[in-house]
FIROLO-303478 format. One record per residue: residue number from 1; z, y, x of N, C-alpha, C in turn. Coordinates in pm, 1 decimal, decimal comma. Layout:
BEGIN
[NUM; [Z; Y; X]; [Z; Y; X]; [Z; Y; X]],
...
REM end
This chain:
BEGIN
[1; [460,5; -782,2; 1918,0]; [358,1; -842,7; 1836,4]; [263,7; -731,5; 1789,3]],
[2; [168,8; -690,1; 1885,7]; [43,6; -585,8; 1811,6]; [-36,5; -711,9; 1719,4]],
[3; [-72,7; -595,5; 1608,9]; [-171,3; -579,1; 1541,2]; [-311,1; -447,2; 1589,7]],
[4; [-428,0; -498,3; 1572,7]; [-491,5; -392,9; 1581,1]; [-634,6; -399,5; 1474,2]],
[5; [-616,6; -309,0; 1387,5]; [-738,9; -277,1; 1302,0]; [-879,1; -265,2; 1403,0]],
[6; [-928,3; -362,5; 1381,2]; [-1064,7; -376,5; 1422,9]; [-1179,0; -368,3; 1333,3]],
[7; [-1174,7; -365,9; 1260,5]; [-1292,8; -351,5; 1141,1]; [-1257,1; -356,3; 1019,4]],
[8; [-1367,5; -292,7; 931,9]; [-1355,6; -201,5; 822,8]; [-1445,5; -206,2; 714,2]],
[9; [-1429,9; -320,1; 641,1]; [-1537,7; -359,6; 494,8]; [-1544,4; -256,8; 399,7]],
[10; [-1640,0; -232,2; 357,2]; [-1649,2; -83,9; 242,2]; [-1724,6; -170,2; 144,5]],
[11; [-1624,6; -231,3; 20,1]; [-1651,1; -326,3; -46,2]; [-1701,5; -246,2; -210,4]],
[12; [-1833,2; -206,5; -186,7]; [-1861,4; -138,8; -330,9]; [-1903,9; -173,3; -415,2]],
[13; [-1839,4; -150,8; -537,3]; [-1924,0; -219,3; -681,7]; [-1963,1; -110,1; -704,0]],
[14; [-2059,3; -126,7; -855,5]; [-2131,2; -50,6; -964,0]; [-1995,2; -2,4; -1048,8]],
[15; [-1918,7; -83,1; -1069,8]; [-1789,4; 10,8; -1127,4]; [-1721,5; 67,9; -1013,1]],
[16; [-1697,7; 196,5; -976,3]; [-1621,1; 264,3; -884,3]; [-1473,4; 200,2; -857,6]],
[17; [-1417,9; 214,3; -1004,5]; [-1301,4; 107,9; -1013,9]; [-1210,2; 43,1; -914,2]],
[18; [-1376,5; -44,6; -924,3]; [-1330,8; -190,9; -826,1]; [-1361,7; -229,5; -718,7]],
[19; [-1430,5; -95,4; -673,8]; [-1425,6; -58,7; -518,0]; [-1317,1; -94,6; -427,0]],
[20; [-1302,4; -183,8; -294,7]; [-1215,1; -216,5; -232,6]; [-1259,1; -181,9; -58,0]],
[21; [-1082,4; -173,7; -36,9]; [-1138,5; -202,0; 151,9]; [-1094,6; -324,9; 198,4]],
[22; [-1149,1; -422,5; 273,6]; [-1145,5; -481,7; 340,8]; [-1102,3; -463,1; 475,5]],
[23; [-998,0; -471,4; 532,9]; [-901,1; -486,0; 674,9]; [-927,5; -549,6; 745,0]],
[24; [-962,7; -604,9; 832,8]; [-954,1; -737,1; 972,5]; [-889,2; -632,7; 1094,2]],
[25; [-787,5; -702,2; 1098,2]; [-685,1; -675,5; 1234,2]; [-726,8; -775,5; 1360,9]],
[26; [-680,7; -802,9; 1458,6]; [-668,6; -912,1; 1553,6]; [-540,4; -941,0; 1555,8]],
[27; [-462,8; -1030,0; 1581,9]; [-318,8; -1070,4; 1559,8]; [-277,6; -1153,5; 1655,4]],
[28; [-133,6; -1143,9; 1694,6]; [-96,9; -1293,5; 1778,9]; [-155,3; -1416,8; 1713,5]],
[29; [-139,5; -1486,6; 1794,2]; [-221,4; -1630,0; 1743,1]; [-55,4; -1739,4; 1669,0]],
[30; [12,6; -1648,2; 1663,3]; [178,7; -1704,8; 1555,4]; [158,9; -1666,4; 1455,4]],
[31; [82,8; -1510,2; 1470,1]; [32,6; -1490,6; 1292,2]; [-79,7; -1580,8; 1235,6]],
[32; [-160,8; -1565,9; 1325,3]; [-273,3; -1667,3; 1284,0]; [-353,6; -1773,4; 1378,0]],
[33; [-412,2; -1885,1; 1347,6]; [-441,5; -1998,5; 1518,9]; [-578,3; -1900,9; 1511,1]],
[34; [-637,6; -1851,7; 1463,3]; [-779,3; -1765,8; 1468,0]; [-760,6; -1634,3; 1535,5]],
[35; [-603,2; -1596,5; 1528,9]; [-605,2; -1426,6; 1588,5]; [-696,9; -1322,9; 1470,0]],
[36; [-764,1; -1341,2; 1365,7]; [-770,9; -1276,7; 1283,1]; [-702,5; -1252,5; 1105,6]],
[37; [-665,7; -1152,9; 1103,3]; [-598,1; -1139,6; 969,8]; [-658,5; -1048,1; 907,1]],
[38; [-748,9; -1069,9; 795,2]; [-782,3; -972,3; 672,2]; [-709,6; -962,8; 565,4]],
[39; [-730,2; -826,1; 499,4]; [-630,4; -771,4; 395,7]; [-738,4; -686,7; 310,6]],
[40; [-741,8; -722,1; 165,9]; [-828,7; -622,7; 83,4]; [-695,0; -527,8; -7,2]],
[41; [-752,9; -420,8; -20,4]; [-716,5; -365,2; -144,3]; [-796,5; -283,3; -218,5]],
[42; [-737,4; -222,7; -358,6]; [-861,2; -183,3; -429,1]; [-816,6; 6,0; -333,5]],
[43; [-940,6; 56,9; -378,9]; [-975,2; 230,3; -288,7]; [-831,1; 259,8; -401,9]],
[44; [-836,3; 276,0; -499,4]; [-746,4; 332,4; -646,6]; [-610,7; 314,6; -604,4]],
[45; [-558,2; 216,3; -538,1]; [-470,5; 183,2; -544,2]; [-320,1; 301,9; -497,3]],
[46; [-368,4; 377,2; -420,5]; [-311,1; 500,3; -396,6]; [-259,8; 566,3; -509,8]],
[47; [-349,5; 569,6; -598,7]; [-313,5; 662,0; -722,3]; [-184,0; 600,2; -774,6]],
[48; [-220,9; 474,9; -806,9]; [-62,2; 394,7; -890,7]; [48,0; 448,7; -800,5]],
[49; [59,0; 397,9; -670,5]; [121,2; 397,8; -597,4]; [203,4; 539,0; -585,9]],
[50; [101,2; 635,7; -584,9]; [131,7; 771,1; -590,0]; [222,2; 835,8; -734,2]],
[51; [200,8; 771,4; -812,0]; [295,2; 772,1; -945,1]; [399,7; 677,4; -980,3]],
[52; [411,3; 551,9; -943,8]; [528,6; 466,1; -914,1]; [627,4; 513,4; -837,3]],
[53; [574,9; 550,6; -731,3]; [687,0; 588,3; -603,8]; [749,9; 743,8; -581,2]],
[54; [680,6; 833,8; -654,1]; [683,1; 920,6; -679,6]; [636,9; 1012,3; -577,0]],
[55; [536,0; 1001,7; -557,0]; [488,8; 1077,8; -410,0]; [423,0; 1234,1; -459,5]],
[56; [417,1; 1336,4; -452,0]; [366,6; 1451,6; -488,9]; [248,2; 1471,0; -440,4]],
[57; [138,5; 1450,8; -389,5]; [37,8; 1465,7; -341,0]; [-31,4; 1626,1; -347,7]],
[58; [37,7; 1710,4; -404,3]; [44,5; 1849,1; -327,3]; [92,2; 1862,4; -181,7]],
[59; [235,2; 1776,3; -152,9]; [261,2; 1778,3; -43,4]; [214,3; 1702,9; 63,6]],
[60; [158,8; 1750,6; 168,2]; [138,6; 1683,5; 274,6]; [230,9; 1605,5; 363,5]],
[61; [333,1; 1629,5; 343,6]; [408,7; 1545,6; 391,8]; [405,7; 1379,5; 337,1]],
[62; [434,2; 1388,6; 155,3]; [421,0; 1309,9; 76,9]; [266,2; 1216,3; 151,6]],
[63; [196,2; 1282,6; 140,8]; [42,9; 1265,8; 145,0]; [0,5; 1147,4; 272,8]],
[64; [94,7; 1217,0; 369,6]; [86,5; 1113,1; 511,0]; [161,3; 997,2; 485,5]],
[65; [312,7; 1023,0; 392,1]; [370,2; 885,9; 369,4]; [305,9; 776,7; 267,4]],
[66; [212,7; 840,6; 192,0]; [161,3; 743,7; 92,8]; [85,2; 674,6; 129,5]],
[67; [38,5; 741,0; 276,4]; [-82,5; 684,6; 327,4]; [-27,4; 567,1; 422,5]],
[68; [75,7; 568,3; 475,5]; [142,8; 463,8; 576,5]; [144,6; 387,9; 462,2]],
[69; [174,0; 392,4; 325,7]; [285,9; 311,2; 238,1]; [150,7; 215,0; 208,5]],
[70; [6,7; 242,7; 194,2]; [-65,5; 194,9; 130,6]; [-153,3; 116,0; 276,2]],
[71; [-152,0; 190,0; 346,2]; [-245,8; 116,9; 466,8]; [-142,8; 63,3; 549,7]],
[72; [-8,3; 46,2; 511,6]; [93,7; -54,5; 597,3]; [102,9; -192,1; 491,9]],
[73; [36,7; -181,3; 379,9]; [122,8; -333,1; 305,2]; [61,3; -426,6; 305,8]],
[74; [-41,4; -439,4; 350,4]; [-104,2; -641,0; 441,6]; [-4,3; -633,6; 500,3]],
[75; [-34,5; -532,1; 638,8]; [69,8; -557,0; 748,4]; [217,9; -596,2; 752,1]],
[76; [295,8; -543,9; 599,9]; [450,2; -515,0; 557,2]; [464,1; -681,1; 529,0]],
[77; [391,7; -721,9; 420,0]; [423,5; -876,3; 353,8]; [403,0; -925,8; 467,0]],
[78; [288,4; -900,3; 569,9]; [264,8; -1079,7; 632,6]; [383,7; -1048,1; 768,0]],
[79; [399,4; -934,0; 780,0]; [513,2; -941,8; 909,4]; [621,7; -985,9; 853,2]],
[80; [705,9; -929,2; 725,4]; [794,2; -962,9; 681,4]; [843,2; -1167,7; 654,8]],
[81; [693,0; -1203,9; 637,2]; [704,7; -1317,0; 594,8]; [723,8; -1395,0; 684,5]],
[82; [713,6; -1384,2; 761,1]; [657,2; -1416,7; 959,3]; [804,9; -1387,9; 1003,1]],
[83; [865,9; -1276,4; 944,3]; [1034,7; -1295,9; 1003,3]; [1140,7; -1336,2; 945,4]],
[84; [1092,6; -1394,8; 802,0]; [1144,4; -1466,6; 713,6]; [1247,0; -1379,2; 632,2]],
[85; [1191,0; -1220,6; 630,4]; [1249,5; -1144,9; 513,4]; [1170,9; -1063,7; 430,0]],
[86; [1108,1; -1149,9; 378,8]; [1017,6; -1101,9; 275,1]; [1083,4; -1053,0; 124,2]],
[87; [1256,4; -1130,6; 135,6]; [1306,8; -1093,4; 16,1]; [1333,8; -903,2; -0,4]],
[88; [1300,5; -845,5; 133,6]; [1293,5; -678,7; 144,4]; [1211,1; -617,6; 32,1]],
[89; [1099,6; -687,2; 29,4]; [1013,4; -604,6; -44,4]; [944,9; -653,8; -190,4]],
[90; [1049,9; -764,7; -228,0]; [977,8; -891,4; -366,8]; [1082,0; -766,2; -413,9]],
[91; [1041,1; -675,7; -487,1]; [1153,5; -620,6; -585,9]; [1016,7; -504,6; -708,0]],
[92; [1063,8; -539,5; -793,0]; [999,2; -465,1; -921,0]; [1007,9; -297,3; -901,5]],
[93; [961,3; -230,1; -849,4]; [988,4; -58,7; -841,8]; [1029,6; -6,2; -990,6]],
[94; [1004,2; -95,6; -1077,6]; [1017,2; -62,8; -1215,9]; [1164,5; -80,8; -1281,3]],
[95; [1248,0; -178,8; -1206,5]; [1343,8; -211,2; -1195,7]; [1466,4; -116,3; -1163,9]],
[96; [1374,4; -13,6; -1066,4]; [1522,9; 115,5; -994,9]; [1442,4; 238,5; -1037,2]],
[97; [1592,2; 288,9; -1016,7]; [1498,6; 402,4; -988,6]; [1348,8; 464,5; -891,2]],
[98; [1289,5; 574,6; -926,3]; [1185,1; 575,9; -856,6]; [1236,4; 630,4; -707,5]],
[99; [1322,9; 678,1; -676,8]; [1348,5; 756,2; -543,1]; [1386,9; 605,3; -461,9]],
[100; [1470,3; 488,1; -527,9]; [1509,0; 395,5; -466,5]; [1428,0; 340,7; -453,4]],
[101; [1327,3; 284,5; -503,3]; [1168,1; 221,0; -476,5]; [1125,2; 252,8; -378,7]],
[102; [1124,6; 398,2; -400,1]; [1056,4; 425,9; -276,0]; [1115,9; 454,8; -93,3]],
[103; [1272,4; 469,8; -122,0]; [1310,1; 479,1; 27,7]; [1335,2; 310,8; 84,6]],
[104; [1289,0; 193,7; -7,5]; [1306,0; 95,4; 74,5]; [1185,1; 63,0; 119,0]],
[105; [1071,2; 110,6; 70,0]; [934,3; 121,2; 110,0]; [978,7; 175,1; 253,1]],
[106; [975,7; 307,3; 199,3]; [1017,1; 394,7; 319,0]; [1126,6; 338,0; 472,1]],
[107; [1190,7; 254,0; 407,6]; [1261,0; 232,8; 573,5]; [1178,8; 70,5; 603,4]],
[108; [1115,6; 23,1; 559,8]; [1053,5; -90,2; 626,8]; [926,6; -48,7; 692,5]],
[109; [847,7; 53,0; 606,2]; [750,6; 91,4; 687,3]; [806,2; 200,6; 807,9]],
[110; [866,5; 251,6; 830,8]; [929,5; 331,8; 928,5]; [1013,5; 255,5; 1009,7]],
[111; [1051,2; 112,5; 1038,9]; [1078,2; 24,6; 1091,6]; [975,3; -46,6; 1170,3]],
[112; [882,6; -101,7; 1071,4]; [758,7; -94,6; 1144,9]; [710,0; -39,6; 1224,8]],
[113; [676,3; 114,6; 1209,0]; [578,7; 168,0; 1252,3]; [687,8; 239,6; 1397,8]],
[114; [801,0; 227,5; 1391,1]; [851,1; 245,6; 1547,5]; [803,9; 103,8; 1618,3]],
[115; [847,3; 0,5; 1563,5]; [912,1; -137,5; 1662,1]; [727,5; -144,4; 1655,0]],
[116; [651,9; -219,1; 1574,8]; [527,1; -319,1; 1592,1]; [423,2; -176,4; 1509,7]],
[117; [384,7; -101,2; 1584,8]; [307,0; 14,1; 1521,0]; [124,3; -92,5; 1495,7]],
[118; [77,4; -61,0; 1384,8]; [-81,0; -89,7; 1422,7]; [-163,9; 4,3; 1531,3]],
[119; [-245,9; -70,0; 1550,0]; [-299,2; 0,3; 1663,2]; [-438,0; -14,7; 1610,3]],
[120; [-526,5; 94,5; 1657,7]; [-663,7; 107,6; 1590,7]; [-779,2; 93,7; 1695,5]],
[121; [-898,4; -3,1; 1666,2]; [-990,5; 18,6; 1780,1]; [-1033,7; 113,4; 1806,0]],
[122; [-1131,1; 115,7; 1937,5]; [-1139,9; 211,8; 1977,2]; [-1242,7; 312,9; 1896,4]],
[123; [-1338,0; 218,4; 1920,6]; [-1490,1; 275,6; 1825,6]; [-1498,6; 189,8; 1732,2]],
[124; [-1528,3; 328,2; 1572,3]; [-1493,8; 230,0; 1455,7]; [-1615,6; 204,1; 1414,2]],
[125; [-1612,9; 99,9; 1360,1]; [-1750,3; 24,6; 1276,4]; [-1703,2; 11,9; 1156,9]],
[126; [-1787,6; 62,9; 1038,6]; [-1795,3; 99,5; 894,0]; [-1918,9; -19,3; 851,5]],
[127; [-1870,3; -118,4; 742,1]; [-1989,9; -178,6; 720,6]; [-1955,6; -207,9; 594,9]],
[128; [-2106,6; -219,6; 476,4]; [-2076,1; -188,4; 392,6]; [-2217,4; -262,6; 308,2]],
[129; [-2161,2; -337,9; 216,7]; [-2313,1; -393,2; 148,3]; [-2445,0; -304,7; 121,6]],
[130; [-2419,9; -155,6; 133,6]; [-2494,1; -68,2; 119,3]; [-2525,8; -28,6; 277,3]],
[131; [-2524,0; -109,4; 379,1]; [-2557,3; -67,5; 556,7]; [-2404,8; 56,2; 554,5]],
[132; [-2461,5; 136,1; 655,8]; [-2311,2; 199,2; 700,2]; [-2291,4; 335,3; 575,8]],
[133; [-2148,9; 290,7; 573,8]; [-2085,9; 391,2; 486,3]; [-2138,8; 510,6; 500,9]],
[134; [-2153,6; 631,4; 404,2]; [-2108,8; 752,1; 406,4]; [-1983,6; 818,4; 495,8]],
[135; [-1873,4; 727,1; 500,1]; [-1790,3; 739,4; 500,6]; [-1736,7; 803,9; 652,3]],
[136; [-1826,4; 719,5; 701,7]; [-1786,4; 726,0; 879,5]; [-1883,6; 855,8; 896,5]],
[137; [-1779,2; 944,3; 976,9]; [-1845,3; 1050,3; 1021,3]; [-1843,1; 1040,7; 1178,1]],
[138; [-1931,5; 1169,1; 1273,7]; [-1889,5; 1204,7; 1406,7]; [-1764,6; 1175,6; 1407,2]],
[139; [-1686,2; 1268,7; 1360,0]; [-1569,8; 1286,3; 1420,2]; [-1482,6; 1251,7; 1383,5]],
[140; [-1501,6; 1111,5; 1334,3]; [-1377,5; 1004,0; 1316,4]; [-1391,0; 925,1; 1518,3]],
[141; [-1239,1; 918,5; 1510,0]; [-1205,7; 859,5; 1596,5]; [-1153,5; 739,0; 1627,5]],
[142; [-1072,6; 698,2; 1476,7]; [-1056,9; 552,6; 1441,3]; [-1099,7; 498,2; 1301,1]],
[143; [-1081,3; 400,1; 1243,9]; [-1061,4; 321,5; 1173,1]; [-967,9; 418,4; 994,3]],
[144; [-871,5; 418,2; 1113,6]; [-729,0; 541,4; 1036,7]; [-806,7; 578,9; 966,2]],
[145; [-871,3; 736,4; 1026,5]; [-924,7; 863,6; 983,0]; [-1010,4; 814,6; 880,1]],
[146; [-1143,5; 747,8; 839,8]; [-1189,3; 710,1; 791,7]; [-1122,0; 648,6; 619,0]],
[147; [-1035,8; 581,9; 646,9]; [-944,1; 555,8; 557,6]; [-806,0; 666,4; 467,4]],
[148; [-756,1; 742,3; 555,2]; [-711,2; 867,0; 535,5]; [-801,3; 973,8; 458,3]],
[149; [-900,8; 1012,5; 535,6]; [-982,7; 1057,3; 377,0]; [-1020,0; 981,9; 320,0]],
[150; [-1081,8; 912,9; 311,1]; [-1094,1; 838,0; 123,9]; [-1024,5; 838,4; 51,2]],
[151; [-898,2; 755,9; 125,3]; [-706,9; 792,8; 10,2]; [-746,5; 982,4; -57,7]],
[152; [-732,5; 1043,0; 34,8]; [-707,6; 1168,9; 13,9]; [-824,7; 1214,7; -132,0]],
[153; [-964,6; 1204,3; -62,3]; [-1030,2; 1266,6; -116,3]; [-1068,3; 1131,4; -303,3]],
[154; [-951,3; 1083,7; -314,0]; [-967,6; 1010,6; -422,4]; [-826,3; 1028,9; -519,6]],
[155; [-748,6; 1121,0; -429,6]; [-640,4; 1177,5; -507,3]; [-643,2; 1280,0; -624,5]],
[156; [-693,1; 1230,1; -751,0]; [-704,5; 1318,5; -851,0]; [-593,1; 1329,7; -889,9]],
[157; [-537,7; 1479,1; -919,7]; [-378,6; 1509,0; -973,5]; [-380,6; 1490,1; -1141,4]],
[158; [-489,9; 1457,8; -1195,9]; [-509,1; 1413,3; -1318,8]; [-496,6; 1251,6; -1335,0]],
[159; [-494,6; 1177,8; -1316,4]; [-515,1; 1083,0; -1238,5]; [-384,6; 1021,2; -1261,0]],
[160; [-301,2; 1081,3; -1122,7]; [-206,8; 1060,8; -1099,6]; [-95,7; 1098,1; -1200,2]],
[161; [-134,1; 1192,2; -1272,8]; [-40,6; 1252,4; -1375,1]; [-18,0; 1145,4; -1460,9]],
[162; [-150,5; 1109,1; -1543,4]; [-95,3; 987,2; -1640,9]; [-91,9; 861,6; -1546,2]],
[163; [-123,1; 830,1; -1491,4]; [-13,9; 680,0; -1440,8]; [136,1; 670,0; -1391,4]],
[164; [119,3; 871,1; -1376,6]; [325,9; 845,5; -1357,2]; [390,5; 862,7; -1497,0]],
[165; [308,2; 924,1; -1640,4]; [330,3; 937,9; -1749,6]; [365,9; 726,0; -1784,8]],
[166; [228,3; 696,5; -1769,8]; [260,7; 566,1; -1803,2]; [377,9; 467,3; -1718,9]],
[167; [351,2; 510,4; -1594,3]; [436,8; 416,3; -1508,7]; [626,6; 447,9; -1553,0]],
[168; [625,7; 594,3; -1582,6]; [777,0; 639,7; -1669,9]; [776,1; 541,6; -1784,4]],
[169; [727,5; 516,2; -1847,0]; [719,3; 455,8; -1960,2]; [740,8; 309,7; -1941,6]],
[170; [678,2; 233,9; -1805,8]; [728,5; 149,4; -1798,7]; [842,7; 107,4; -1738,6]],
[171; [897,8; 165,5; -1659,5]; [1032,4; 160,4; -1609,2]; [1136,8; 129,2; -1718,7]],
[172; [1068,4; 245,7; -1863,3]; [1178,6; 275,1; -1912,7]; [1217,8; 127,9; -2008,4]],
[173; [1105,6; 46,4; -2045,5]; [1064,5; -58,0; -2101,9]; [1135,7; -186,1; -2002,6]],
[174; [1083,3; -180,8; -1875,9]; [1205,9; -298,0; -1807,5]; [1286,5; -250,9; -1743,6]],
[175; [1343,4; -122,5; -1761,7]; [1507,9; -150,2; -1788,8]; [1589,6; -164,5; -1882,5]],
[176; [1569,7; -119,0; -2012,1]; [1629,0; -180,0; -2159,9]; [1605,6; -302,7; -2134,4]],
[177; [1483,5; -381,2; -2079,5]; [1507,0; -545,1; -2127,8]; [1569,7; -610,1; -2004,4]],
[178; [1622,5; -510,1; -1892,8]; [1719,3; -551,1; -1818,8]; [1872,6; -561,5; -1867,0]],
[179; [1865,8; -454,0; -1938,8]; [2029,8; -416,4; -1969,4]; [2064,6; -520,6; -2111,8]],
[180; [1923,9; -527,4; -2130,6]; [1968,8; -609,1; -2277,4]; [2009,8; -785,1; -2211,9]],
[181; [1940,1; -807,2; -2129,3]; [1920,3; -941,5; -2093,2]; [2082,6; -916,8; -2036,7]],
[182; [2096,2; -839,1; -1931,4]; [2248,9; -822,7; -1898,3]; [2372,0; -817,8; -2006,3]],
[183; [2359,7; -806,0; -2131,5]; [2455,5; -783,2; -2188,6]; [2445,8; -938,9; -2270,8]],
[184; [2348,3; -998,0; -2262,4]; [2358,7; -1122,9; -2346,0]; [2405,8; -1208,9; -2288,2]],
[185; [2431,8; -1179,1; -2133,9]; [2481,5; -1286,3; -2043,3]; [2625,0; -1247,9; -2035,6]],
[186; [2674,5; -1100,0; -2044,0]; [2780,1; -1081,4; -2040,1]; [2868,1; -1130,8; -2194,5]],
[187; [2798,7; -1145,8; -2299,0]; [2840,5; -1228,5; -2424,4]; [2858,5; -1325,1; -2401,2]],
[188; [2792,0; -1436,9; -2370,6]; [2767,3; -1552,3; -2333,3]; [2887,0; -1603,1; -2242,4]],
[189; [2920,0; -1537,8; -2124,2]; [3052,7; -1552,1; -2050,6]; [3144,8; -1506,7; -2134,3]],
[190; [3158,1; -1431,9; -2174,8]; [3316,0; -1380,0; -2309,2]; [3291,4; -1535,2; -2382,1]],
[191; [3206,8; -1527,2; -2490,6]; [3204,2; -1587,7; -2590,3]; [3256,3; -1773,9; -2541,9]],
REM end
């Protein structure tokens, strides 16, 4: 079952913010009777992601996985849903730990990307309410590249610092009202 990124919306507001990309793949016609599937997300979204999951974005290693993690999740839900195990990835990251959040990310997209890899057109087209992006240079070759820097070059380590400050904070918030909810049920059965 290929997927292949065929085009590339550069969805810009006046608030930077709420800047998004727009995805259109081509798809089996089981994913869709049209053969097309679009997927938005916001440009930012890396950053959360990058502090939830705990990704270091000094490291390049980190850097390439955040980037599968964020430009694989249209693709993750609607395949998953399509094989009727979507219950893989309905889970709160806030809920586990952060290393566990993130290696189940980690083995579905690395499941993926052996068995049903995306595949990128050939020659990319950048389009953008403002005519063609900035974005697209010569020497992009796909779709990818284009998208790979932006993630990158929107990785502020300031940024990222307080949303893993805040995102700690929330973990720490639903898991007390996990453990609490757990212990009222464990009363409840005694009692």
């Amino acid at each position: 079952m290929t997927w292949t990124l065929i085009d590339l919306y550069d969805d810009v507001h006046e608030a930077e913010e709420d800047d998004r990309w727009l995805l259109t793949y081509q798809v089996p016609v089981e994913v869709t009777h049209s053969g097309i599937f679009s997927y938005s997300y916001p440009k930012n979204m890396a950053i959360n992601y990058a502090a939830v999951y705990g990704y270091d974005i000094s490291d390049p290693a980190d850097v390439d996985e955040l980037f599968d993690h964020v430009s694989y999740q249209g693709y993750m839900w609607e395949t998953l849903r399509q094989d009727g195990r979507l219950l893989e990835l309905q889970h709160n990251p806030f809920e586990m730990e952060t290393s566990v959040a993130r290696s189940l990310v980690r083995g579905v997209v690395s499941e993926l990307k052996a068995s049903r890899p995306i595949r990128h057109a050939a020659r990319p087209q950048l389009k953008s309410l403002k005519g063609t992006s900035a974005l697209l240079r010569s020497g992009d070759q796909t779709l990818h590249d284009v998208l790979k820097r932006d993630l990158v070059a929107r990785l502020d380590p300031e940024a990222v610092a307080t949303h893993r400050e805040l995102a700690a904070q929330s973990r720490v918030v639903v898991q007390d009202r996990m453990w609490s909810m757990a212990l009222r049920i464990h009363r409840t059965r005694e009692g």
